[in-house]
PALUM-77049 format. One record per residue (C-alpha): x, y, z; residue in one letter. Coordinates in nm, 4 decimals. Layout:
REM PALUM-77049
<r X="X" Y="Y" Z="Z" type="A"/>
...
//
This chain:
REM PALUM-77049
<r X="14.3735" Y="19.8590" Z="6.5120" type="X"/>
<r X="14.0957" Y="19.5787" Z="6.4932" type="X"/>
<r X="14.3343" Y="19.3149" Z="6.3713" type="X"/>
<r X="14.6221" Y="19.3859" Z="6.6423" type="X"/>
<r X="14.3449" Y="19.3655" Z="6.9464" type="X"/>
<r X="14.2457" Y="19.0401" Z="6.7990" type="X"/>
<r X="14.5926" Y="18.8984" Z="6.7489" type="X"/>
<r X="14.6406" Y="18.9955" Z="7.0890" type="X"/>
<r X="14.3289" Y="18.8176" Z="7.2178" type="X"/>
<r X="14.3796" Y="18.5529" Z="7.0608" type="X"/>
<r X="14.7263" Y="18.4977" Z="7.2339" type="X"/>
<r X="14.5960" Y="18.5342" Z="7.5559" type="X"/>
<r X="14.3332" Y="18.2709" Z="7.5168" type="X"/>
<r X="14.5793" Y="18.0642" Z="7.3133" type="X"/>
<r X="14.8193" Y="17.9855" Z="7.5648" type="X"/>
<r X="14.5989" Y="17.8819" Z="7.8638" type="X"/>
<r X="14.4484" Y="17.6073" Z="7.5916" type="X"/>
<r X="14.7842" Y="17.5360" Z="7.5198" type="X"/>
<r X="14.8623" Y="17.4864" Z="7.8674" type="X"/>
<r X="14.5617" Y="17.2819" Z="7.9597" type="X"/>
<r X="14.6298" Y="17.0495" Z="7.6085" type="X"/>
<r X="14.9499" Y="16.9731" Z="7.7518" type="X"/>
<r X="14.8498" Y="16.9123" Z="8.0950" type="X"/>
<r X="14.5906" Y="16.6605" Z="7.9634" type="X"/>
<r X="14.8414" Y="16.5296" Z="7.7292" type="X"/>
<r X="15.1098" Y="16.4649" Z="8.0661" type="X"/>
<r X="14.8575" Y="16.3175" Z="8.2567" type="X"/>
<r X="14.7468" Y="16.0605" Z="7.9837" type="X"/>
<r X="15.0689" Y="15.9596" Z="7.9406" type="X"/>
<r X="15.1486" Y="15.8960" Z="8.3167" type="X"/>
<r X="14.8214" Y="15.6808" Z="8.2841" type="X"/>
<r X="14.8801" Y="15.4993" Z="7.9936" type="X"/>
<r X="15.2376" Y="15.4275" Z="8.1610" type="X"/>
<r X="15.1504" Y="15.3288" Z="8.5001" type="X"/>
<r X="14.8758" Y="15.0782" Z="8.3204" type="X"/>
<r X="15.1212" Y="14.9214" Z="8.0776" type="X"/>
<r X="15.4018" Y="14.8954" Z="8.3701" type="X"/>
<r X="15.1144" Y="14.6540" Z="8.5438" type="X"/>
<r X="15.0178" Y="14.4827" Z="8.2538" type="X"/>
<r X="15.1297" Y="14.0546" Z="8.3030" type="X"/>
<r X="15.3766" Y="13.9159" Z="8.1211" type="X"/>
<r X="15.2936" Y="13.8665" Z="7.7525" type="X"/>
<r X="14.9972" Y="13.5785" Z="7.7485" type="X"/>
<r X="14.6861" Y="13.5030" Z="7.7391" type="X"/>
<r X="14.5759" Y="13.7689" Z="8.0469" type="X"/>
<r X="14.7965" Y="14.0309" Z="7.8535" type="X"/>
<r X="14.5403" Y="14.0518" Z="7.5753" type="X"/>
<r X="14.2165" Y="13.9941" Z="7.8314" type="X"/>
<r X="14.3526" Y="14.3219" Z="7.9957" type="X"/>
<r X="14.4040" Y="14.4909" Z="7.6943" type="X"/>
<r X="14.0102" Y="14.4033" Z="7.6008" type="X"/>
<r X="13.9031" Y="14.4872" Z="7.9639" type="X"/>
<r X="14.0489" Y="14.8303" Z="7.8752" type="X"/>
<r X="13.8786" Y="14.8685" Z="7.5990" type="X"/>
<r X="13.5493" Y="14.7605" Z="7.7502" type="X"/>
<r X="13.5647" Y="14.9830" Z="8.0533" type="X"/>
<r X="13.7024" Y="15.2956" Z="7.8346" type="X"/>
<r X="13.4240" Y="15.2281" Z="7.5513" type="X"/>
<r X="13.2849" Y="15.5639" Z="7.5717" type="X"/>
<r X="13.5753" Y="15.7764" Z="7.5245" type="X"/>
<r X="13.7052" Y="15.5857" Z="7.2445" type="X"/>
<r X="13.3990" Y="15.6119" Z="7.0476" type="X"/>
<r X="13.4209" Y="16.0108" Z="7.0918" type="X"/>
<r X="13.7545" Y="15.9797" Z="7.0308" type="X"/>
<r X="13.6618" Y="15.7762" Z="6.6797" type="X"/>
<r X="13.3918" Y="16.0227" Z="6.5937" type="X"/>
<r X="13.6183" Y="16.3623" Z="6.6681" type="X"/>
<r X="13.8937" Y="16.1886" Z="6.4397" type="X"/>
<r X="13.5887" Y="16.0709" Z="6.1343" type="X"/>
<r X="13.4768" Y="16.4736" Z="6.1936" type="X"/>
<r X="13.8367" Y="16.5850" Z="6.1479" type="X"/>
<r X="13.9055" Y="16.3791" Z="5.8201" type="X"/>
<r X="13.5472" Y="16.4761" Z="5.7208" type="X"/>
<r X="13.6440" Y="16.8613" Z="5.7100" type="X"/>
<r X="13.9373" Y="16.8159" Z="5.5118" type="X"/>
<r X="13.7768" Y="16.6099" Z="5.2790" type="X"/>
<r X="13.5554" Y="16.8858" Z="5.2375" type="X"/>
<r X="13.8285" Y="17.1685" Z="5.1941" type="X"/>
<r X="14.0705" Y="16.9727" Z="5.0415" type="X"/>
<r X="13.9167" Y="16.7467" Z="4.8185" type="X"/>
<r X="13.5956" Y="16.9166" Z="4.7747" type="X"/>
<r X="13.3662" Y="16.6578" Z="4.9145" type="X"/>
<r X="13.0297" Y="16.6557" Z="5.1206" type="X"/>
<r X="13.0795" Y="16.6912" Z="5.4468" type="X"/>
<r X="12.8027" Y="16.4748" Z="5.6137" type="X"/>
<r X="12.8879" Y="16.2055" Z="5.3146" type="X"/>
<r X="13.2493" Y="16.2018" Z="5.4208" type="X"/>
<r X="13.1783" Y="16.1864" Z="5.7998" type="X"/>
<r X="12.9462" Y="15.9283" Z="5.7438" type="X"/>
<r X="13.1731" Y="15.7199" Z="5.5062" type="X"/>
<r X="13.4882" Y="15.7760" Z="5.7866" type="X"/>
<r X="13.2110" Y="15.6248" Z="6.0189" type="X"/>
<r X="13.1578" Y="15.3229" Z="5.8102" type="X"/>
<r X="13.4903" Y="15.2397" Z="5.6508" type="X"/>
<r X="13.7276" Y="15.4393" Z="5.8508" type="X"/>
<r X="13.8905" Y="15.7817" Z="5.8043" type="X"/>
<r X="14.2282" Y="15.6627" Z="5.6298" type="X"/>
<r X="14.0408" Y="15.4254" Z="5.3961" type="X"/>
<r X="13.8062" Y="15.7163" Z="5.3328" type="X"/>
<r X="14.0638" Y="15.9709" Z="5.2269" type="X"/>
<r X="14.2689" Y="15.6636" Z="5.0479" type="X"/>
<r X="13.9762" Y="15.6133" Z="4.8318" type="X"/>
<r X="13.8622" Y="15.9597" Z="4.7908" type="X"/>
<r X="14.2013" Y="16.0970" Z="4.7022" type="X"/>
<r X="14.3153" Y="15.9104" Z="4.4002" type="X"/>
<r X="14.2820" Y="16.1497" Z="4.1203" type="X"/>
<r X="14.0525" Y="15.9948" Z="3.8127" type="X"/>
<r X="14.0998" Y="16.0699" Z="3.4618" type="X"/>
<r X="13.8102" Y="16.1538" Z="3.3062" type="X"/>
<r X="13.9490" Y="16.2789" Z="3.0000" type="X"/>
<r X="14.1779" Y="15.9458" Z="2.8427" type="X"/>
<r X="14.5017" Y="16.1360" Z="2.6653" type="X"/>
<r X="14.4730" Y="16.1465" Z="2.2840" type="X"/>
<r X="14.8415" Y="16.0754" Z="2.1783" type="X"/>
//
């Protein structure tokens, strides 16, 4: 009885997320387009308005960087068994796909005797 209720709460708070993920997701992309349809010709102002971009957007894409390091940093920890704070702090440093790269090579510790 518990566990339908709570499949059927979770579906009604699922799908106004959903919607509201989507919406975002729309609306990003109309930005993103209507910014690159403006963007000069390909020289040396392309790449200065690619840099003012980044400038004036700093803040969100340093959340953005740290939400994606926490991410990576959870399933290093359920996956591969790792500290959590040691593999956010490493995805800070070196960058979540060189993190999991290097973290996800099996070792062998025992050499084969044949």
């Amino acid at each position: 009885m518990t566990d339908k209720r709570d499949k059927i709460f979770s579906r009604i708070f699922f799908i106004p997320a959903l919607l509201i993920i989507i919406y975002w997701i729309i609306k990003g992309l109309i930005k993103l387009y209507n910014w690159l349809s403006g963007l000069p010709t390909y020289n040396s102002g392309w790449w200065l308005s690619i840099g003012n971009f980044c400038l004036n957007n700093l803040s969100i894409i340093i959340v953005i960087y740290v939400i994606i390091c926490l991410q990576v940093a959870g399933i290093a920890e359920f996956k591969l068994k790792k500290n959590f704070l040691k593999a956010f702090f490493l995805g800070l440093i070196m960058s979540p796909p060189v993190m999991i790269a290097a973290w996800g090579r099996k070792r062998n510790t025992n050499p084969s005797k044949g």
